[in-house]
N, C-alpha and C positions, 0 to 999 in steps of 0.2 A: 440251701442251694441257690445257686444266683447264675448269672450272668457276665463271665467275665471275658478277658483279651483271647483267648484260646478257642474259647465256646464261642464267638462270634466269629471270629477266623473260619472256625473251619465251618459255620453253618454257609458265610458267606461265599465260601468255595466249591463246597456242595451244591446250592445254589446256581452258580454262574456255572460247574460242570453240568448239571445237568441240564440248564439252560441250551449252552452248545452244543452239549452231545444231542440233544432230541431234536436241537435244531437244523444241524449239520446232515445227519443222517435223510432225513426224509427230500434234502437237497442234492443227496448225492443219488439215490433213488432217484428223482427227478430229471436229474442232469442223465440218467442212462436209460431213459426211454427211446424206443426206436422211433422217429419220425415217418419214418415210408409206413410201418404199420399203424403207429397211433391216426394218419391219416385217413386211414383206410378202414379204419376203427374194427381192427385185427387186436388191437390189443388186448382180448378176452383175457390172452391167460395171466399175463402181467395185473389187471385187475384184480381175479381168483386169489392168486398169488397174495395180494397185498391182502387183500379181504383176509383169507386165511391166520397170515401174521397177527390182521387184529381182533381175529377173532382169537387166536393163540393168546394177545395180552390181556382181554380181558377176562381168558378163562383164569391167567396166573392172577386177576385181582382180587376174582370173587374165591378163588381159594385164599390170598392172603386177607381177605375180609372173613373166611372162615376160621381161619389161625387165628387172628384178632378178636373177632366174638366169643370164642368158645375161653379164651384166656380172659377175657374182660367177663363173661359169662359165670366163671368157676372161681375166679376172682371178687365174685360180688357174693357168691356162696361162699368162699371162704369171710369174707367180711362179717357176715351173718351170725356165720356161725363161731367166730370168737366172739362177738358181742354177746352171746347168748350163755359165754364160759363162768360161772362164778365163780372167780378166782379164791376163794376162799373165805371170805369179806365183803363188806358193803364199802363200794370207795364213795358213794354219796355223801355228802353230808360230813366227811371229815376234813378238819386242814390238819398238815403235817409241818411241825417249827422243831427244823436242825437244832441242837444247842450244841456248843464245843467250849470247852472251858480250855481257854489258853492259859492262863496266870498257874504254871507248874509251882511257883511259888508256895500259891496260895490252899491249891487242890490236890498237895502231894500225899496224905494218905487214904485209903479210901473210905475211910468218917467222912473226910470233908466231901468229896463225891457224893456218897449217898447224900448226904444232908442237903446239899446243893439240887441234886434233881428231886428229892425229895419235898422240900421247901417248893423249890417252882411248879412240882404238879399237885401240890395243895392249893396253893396262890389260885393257879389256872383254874381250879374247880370250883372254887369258890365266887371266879366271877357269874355275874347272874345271864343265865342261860345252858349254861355247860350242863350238859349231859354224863361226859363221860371223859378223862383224862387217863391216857396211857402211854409207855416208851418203849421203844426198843433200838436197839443199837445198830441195825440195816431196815429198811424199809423194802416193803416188795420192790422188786422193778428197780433197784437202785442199784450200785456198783458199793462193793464192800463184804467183808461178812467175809464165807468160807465153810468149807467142809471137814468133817473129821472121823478117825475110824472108827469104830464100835463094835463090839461083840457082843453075846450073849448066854454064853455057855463056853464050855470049854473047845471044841471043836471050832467054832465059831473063830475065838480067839488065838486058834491056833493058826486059821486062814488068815485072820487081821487084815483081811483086803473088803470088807464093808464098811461104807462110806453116806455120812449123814450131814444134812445143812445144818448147821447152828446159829441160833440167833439168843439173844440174850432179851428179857424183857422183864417189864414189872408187871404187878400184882393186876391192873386192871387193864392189861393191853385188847385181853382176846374179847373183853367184853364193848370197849372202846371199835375195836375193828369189826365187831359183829362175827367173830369167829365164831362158831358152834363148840362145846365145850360136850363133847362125844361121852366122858365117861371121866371119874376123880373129881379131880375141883381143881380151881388156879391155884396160883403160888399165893400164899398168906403170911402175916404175921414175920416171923424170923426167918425165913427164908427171901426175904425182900432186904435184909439191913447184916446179914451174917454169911458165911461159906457152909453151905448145906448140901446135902447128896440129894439133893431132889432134883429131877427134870419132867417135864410132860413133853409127848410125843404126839407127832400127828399119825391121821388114822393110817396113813400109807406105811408108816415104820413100822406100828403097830401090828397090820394082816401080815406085813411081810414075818415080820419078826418070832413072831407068836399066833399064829394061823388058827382059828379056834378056841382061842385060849383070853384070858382078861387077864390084859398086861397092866393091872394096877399092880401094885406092888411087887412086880415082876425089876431084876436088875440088871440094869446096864454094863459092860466095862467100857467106859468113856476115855478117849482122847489119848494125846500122847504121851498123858501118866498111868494109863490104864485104870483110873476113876474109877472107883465102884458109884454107882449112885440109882437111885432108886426110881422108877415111874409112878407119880402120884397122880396123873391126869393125860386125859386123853382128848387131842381136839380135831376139827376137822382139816385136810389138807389144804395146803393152799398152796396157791402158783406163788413162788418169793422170786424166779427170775427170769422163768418164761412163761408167757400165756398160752405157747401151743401145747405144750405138753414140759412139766416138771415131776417127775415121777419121781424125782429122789427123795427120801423120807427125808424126817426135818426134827433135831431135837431143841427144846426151848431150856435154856436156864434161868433159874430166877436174876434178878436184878442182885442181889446182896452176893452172889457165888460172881457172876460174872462184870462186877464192875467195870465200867470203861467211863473214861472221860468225854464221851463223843456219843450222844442218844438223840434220838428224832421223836417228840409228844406230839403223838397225837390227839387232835381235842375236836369231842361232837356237841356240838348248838344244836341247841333248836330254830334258832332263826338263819342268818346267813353268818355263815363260817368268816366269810370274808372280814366282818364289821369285829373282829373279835381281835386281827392283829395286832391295832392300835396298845386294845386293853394287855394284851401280851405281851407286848413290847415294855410297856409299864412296869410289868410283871417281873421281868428279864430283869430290867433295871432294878430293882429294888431288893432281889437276891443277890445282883452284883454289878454295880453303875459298869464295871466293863467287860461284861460278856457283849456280844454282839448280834442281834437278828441276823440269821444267815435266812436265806433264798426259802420263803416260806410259800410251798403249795395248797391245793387241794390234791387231796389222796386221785381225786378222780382224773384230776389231768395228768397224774402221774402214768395211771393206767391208761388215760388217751393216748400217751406219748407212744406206748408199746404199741400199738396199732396204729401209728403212724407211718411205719415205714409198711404194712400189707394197704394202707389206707391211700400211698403216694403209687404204687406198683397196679390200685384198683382205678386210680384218676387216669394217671400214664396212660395205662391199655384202653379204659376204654375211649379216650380221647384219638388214640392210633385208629383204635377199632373204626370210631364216627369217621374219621376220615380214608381210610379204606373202603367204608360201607359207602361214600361218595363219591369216590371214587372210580366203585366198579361201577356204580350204578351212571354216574356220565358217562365211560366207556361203553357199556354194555350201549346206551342211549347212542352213543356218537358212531357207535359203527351201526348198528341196526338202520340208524339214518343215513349212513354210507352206502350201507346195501340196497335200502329203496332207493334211494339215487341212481344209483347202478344196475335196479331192476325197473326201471320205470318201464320201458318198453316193454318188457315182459308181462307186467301188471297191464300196462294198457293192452296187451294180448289178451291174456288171459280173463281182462273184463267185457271185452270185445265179443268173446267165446264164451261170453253168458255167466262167467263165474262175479258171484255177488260179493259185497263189504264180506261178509261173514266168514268165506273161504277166503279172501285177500288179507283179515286179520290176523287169522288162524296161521296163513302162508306165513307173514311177517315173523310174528309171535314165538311160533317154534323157534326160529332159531335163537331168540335171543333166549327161550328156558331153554334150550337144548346146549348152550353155553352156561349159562348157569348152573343148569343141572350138573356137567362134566368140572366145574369150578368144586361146588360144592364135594363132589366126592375125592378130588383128589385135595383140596380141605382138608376135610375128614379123616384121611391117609395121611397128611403130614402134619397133623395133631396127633394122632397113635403114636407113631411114629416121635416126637419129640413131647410126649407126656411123660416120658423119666426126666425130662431136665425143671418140669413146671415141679415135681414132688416135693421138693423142698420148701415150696412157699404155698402147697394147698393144708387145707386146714378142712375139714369137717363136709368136704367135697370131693366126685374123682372127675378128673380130667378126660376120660372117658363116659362121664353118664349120660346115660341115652335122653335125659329128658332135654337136658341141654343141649345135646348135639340138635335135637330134632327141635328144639324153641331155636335155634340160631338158623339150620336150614330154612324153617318155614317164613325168618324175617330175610333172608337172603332171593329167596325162590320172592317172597310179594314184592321186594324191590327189584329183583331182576324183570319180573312180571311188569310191573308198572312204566320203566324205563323202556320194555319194549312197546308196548301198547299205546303209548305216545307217539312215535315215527308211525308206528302199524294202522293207526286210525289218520293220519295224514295218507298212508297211502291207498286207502280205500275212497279216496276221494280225489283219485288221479281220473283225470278227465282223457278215453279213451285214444279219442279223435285227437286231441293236442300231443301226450302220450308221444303216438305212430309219426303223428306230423313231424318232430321232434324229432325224429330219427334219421 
């Protein structure tokens, strides 16, 4: 996102409108004061009047400083709480190298395929450090890949409206990605290099499919040939395309049944991932001077990237928030000091008549919590009230929870508090006598 001729336009206009409209206003106000009463300093109610208005806008700020908290608030609990999602895998610690074999030429039957990524994740493992070399034809979080139907029985297959992710992978992917391998074993031996009826399932297919039951050796009818094929292993779920919630099961085929010309290795170091390109790039090269390094990550920034856009929506708010919370809090401060202004004479009465700092604070005081206070609740009412439109972007949080409502009241009520108590101890130090004189 950037900055461009549109975006400055209209910030610009925005700007210079609101410039003259707040400027204009309070002149036209001015220009319609009565003269024989302001003289005669009759103008009580006109004062009242104005008072009330600002005290009207500052209740509307620290309500939208309550809207703004409680989003920037449930927002920072949602942040939390997908960080805390284990997507299925460790994305620490691994990098992710595209390979695409262009030269149809040369990679037209799928011998030459296997052989090809076959050769390169030997190569890869053998450099010194590698822990672990695996592929698969979509990576989590990435665009590609697809679903397909599946059955299980005959009923099942008679609906044909159940529907599975598939990805395709070789022999050491789940171990590579730190997959937990729930129950069976991976794909081994001929089933990495031949067309075999095996698949392994993740655990979510699994409980669905066969609910108390050990889906090893249990069969599938796969795809849009109606495939029979067989469950030989069982792993744990993982998110492959969203981190809020991916609840669709997921079947994996081995590498030798689902050849493609297009797989992503992933490769785990021991030391930094990063220093390992160069040597792979070597690698690439030497299975075929012209394949090409595509766009090589770490798995992890993969997974940062998904939380990027809860992570740009978590800056946003709260940066509105900080400035709505300054907001009310100058208002709140700006009229409170309008009002001792406007009560001096009263104060110098009332200190006159024996009333101490303590009752003059208190006097002040209230009203600026007593704006506050009516801020914050209708707040609170127009967060209820528009917490079905935040649901689509809360995660592991509600928009309603009481701990948050009352953590953002309580930082509302001490900055309303504070901003009042500033005017309110100036005006316990109104000098009686000067005060009355003054009148």
């Amino acid at each position: 996102m950037s900055i461009n001729g549109p975006v400055l336009t209209f910030s610009v206009a925005v700007t210079v409108l609101a410039a003259v409209l707040f400027g204009v206003l309070p002149a036209i106000q001015a220009g319609r004061i009565n003269l024989v009463e302001g003289l005669k300093d009759q103008a009580r109610g006109s004062v009242g009047g104005r008072s009330r208005l600002l005290g009207s806008l500052v209740v509307a700020e620290v309500a939208l400083s309550m809207v703004l908290l409680l989003g920037a608030g449930v927002m920072i609990l949602t942040f939390v709480a997908l960080q805390a999602i284990r997507p299925g895998f460790e994305p620490e610690g691994a990098l992710t190298v595209p390979i695409q074999l262009y030269d149809w030429d040369k990679y037209t039957g799928r011998d030459a395929v296997i052989g090809a990524f076959r050769e390169l994740e030997e190569r890869i493992r053998a450099l010194p450090g590698v822990e672990d070399v695996g592929s698969t034809n979509v990576l989590p979080f990435t665009s590609g890949g697809g679903s397909l139907p599946y059955a299980w029985d005959e009923e099942s297959e008679a609906r044909w409206n159940t529907w599975a992710i598939v990805r395709v992978v070789t022999g050491d992917y789940f171990r590579t990605m730190r997959t937990r391998m729930l129950a069976g074993r991976p794909f081994t031996g001929i089933e990495l290099t031949e067309p075999t009826p095996s698949v392994i399932v993740d655990e979510t297919l699994a409980r669905e499919t066969w609910p108390s039951q050990d889906p090893i050796g249990k069969t599938l009818i796969f795809g849009t040939a109606r495939e029979r094929v067989e469950v030989v292993g069982v792993v744990e779920h993982a998110h492959l395309r969203w981190l809020r919630e991916d609840a669709r099961g997921t079947i994996y085929r081995p590498f030798g049944t689902g050849t493609r010309g297009a797989m992503t290795v992933v490769v785990r170091w021991t030391g930094d991932p990063g220093s390992l390109v160069a040597p792979i790039r070597r690698e690439i090269r030497a299975v075929d001077p012209g394949l090409a390094l595509q766009r090589v990550m770490m798995l992890e920034d993969i997974v940062d990237d998904v939380l990027a856009p809860t992570r740009f929506a978590l800056v946003l708010m709260s940066i509105f928030a900080g400035l709505a919370l300054v907001l009310a809090a100058v208002g709140l401060y700006g009229v409170t000091s309008y009002g001792v202004g406007q009560r001096t004479a009263e104060i110098g009465v009332r200190m006159a008549c024996g009333a101490d700092g303590g009752r003059i604070l208190r006097l002040v005081v209230s009203r600026g919590a007593a704006m506050t206070a009516i801020g914050v609740v209708v707040g609170a009412a127009a967060t209820l009230a528009l917490s079905r439109y935040m649901a689509s972007v809360v995660y592991g949080a509600s928009t309603t929870d009481p701990a948050t409502l009352f953590a953002v009241a309580l930082v509302l009520a001490a900055v309303g508090l504070l901003a009042s108590y500033v005017p309110a101890r100036r005006a316990t130090r109104v000098d009686p006598v000067s005060a009355l004189s003054a009148q």
